[in-house]
C-alpha positions as CSV (number, residue, x, y, z in Angstrom):
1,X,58.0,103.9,-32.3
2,X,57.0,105.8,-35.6
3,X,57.0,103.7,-38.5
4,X,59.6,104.6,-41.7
5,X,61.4,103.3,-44.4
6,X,59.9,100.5,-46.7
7,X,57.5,99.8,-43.6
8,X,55.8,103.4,-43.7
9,X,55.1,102.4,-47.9
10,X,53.9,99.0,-46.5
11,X,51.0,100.8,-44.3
12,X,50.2,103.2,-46.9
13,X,49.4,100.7,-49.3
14,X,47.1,99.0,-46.5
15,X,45.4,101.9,-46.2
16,X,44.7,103.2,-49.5
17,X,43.8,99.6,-49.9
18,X,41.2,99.2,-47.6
19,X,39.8,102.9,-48.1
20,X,36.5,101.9,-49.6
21,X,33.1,100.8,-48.6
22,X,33.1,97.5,-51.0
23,X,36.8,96.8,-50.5
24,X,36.1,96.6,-46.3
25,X,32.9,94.3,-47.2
26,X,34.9,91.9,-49.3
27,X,37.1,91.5,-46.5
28,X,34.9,90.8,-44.1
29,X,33.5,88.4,-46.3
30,X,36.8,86.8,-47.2
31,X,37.8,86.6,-42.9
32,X,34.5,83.7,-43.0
33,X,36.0,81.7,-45.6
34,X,37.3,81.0,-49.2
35,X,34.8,82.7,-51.7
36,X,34.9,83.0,-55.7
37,X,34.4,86.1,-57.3
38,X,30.9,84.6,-58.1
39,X,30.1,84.1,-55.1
40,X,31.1,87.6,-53.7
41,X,29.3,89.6,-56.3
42,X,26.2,87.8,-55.6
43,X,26.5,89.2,-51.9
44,X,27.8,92.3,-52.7
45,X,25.2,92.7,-55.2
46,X,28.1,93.9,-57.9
47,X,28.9,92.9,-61.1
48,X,31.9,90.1,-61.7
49,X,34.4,92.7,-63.4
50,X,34.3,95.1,-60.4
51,X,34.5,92.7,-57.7
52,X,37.4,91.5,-59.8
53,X,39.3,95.0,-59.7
54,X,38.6,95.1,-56.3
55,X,40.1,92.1,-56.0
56,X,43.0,93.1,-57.2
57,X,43.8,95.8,-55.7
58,X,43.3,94.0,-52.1
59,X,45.5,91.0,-53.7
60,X,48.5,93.5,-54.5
61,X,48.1,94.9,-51.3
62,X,48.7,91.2,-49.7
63,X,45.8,92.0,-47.7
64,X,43.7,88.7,-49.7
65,X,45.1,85.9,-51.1
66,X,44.1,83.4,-54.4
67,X,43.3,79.9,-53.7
68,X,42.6,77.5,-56.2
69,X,40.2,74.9,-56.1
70,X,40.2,72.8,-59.2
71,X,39.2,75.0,-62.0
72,X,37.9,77.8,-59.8
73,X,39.6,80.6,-58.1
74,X,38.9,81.5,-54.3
75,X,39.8,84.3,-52.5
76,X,40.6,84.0,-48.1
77,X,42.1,86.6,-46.0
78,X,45.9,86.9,-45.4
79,X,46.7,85.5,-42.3
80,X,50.2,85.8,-41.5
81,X,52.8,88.5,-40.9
82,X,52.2,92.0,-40.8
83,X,50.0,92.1,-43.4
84,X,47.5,89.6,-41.5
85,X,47.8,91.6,-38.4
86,X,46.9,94.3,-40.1
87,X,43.9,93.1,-41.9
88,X,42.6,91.7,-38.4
89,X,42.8,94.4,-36.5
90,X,41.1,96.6,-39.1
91,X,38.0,94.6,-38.9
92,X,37.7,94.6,-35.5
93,X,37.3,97.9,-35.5
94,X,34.3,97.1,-37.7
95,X,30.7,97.3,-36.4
96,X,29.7,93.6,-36.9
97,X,25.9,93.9,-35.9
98,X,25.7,97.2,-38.7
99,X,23.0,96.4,-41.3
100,X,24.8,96.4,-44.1
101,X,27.5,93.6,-42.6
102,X,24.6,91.5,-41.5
103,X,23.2,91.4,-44.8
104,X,25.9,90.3,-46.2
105,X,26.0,87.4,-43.8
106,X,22.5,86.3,-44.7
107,X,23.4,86.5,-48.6
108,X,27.1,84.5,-47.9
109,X,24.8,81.7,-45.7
110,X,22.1,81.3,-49.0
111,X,25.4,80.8,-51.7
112,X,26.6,78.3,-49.1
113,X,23.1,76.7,-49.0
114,X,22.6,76.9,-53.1
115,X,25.8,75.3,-53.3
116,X,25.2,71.9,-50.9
117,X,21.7,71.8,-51.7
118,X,21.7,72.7,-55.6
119,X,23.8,72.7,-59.1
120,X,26.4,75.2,-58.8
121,X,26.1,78.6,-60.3
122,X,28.2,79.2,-63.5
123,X,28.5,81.5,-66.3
124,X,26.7,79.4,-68.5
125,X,23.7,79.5,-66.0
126,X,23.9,83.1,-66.1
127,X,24.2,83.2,-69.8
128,X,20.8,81.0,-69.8
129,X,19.1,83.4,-67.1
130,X,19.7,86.4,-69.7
131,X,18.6,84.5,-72.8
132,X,15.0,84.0,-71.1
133,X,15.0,87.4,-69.2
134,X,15.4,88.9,-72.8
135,X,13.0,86.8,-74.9
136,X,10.1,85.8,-71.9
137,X,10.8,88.4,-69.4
138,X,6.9,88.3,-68.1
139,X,4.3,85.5,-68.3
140,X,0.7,86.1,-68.2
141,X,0.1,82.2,-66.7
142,X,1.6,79.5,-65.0
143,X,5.3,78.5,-65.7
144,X,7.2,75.0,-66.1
145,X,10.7,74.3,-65.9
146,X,11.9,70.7,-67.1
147,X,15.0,70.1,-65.7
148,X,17.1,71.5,-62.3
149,X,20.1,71.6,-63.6
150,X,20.8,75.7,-63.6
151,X,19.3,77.1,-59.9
152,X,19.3,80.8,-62.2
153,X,16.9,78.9,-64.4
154,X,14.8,77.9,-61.2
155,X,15.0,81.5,-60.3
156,X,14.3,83.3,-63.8
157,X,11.2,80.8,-63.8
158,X,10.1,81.7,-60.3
159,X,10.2,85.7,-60.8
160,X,8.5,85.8,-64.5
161,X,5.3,86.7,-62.3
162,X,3.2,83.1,-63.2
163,X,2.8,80.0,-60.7
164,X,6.0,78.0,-61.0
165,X,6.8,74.5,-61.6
166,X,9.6,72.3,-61.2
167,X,9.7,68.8,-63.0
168,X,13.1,67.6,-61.4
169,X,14.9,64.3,-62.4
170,X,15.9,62.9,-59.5
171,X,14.4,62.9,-55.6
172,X,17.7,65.1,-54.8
173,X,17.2,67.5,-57.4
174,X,13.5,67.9,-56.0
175,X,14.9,68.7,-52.5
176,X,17.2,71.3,-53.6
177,X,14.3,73.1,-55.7
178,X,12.7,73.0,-52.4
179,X,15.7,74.0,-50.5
180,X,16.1,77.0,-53.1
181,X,12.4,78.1,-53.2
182,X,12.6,78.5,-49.1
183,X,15.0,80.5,-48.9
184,X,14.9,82.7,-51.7
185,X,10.8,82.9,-51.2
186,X,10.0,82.0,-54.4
187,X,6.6,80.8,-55.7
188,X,8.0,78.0,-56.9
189,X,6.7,74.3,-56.3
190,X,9.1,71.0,-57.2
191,X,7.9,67.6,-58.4
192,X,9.8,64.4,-59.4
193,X,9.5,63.2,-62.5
194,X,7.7,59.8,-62.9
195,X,10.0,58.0,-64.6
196,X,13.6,58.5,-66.0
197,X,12.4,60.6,-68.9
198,X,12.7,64.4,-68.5
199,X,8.7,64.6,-69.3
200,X,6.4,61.7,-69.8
201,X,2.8,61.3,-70.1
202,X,1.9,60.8,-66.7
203,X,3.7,63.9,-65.6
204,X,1.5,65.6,-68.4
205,X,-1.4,64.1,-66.4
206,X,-0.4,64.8,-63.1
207,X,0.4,68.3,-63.9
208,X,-3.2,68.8,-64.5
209,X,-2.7,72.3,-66.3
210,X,-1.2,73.5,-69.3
211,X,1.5,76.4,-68.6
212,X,2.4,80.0,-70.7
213,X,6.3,78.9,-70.8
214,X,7.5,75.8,-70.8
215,X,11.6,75.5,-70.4
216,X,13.5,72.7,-71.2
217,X,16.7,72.6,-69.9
218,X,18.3,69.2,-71.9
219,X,16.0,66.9,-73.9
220,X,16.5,64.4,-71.6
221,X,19.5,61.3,-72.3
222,X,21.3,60.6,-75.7
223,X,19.7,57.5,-75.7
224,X,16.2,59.3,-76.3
225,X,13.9,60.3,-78.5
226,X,14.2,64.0,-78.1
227,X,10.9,64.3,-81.0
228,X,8.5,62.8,-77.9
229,X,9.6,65.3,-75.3
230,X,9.0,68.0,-77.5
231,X,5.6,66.8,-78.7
232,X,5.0,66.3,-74.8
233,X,6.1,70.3,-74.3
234,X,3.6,71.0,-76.4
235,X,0.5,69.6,-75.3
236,X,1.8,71.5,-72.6
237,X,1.5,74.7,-73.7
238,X,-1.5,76.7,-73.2
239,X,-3.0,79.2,-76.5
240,X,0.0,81.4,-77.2
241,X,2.8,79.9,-75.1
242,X,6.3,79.6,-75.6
243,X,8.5,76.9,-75.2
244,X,12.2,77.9,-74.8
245,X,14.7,74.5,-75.4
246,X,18.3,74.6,-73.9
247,X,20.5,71.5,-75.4
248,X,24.2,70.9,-75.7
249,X,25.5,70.6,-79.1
250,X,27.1,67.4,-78.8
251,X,23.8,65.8,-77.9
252,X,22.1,67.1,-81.0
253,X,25.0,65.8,-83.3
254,X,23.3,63.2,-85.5
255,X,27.0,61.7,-86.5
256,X,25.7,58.0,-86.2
257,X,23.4,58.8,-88.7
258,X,23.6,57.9,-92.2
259,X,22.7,61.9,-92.9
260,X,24.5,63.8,-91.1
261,X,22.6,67.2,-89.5
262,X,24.0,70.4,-88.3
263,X,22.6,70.6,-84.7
264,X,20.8,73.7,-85.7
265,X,19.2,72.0,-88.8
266,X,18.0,69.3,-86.7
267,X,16.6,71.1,-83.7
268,X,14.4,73.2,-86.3
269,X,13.3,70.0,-87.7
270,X,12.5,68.3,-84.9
271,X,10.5,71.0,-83.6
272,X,8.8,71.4,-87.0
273,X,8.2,67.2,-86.2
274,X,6.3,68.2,-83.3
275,X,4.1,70.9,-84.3
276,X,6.4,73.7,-83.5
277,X,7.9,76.8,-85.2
278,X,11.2,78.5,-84.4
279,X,10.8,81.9,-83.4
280,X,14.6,82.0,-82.6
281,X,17.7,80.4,-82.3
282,X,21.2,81.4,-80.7
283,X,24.3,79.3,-79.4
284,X,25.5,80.0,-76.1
285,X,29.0,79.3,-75.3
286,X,30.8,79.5,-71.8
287,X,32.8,77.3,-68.9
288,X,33.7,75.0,-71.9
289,X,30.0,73.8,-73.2
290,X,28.2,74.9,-76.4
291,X,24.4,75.3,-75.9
292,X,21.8,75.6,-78.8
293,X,19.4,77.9,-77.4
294,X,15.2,78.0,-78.8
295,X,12.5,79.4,-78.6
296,X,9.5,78.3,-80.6
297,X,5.7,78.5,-80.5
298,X,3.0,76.0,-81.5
299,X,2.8,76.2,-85.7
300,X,-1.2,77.4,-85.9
301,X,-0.2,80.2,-83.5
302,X,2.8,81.9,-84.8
303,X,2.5,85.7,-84.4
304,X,2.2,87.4,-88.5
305,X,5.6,88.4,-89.5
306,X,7.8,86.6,-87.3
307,X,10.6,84.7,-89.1
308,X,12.9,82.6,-87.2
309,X,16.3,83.5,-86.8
310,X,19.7,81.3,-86.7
């Protein structure tokens, strides 16, 4: 029976749809389950904004459908009427076992492992990961990340070329490091942390080493003397290391104080406390938070004719 009318537009928009190499992936990605458009450019190996267009163009088609889950957007295969049938029966004309299909897979089954075993990714880890690709992209040493609250952070670390280091805050966090060092095979190694501070003394101790970049992700509760960690991070740091400090704005807010700081005045001041210079500072803002980024050096070792920057 040939197919006219409004159906023979319906097809043709199918078609031109699905006549693309990324646009079939996507699909076959979407027929597993419900993925965000962060999640499918990871696989895909594509950036956000292009997986988005593709996106749409599958979504006007009604060959893909939005689902929302709290703040974040999914994307599943259309199921039902012609559309579905349509969308089914194109992939399984699709090789399943071709290499580029199975990678895909394999990349799919490690977001679904990140997410139960680690932090969600976000833009703001992303954001992070750029900062420290653009101001630490190689260290000549060992590496130590404070905090596991960002996995990009975890993998930055892991792939600056060092030994890496973990300092996790809870037994869970540890396990996740773990989880995310297997399967990514990253040199990476996780540790709890002693106590309830992000870095103590006995960590210090324990760590046995003093490392070429030292990241802090959060100084550790509001409740806290954020001046003893950083003294801490420096005793950490070997001859001409960096430290680079990520910390929310609203933690840095000294409003109970009877002088009240601007979160940038105080970070500077508080690293000056602890024996540090400020090589650079810049906010980053995204998925709702405000993070004061830093990156500072120990204050008998500044490099001639740097000048920090706010």
């Amino acid at each position: 029976m040939p197919v006219t009318g409004s159906r023979h537009e319906e097809l043709l928009s199918w078609l031109r749809a699905t006549a693309e190499p990324t646009r079939l992936r996507l699909l076959m990605l979407c027929s597993r389950r419900e993925l965000s458009v962060c999640d499918l450019a990871q696989v895909v190996g594509q950036s956000e904004p292009r997986v988005s267009r593709h996106l749409k163009i599958l979504g006007e088609a009604g060959l893909v459908e939005r689902v929302r889950h709290g703040q974040w957007v999914h994307y599943g295969l259309n199921r039902t009427g012609p559309a579905g049938a349509f969308v089914q029966g194109l992939l399984g004309q699709l090789d399943r076992l071709d290499p580029l299909l199975c990678r895909d897979r394999e990349r799919a089954l490690r977001v679904d492992g990140l997410r139960a075993g680690a932090p969600a990714a976000s833009r703001l880890g992303r954001e992070l990961r750029s900062f420290v690709e653009s101001v630490a992209p190689v260290a000549e040493g060992a590496v130590l990340l404070v905090g596991a609250d960002h996995p990009e952070l975890i993998e930055t670390a892991a792939a600056m070329g060092g030994e890496c280091t973990v300092l996790a805050h809870s037994r869970r966090s540890s396990q996740a490091v773990r989880a995310v060092a297997e399967r990514e095979g990253l040199r990476c190694r996780a540790l709890l942390a002693s106590g309830a501070d992000a870095l103590g003394p006995r960590d210090l101790a324990r760590l046995g080493r003093q490392f070429a970049v030292v990241l802090l992700d959060r100084l550790g509760r509001p409740d806290e003397a954020p001046g003893a960690l950083l003294a801490l991070a420096r005793r950490a740091l070997s001859s001409g290391g960096r430290l680079l400090v990520f910390e929310r704005y609203e933690a840095l807010e000294s409003a109970h104080q009877r002088v009240v700081e601007h979160p940038l005045a105080r970070l500077r001041r508080l690293l000056g406390e602890a024996g540090l210079t400020c090589e650079r500072m810049s906010p980053i803002e995204a998925d709702g938070q405000h993070v004061l980024a830093a990156v500072a050096v120990p204050s008998a070792e500044r490099p001639r004719g740097t000048a920090s920057a706010a």
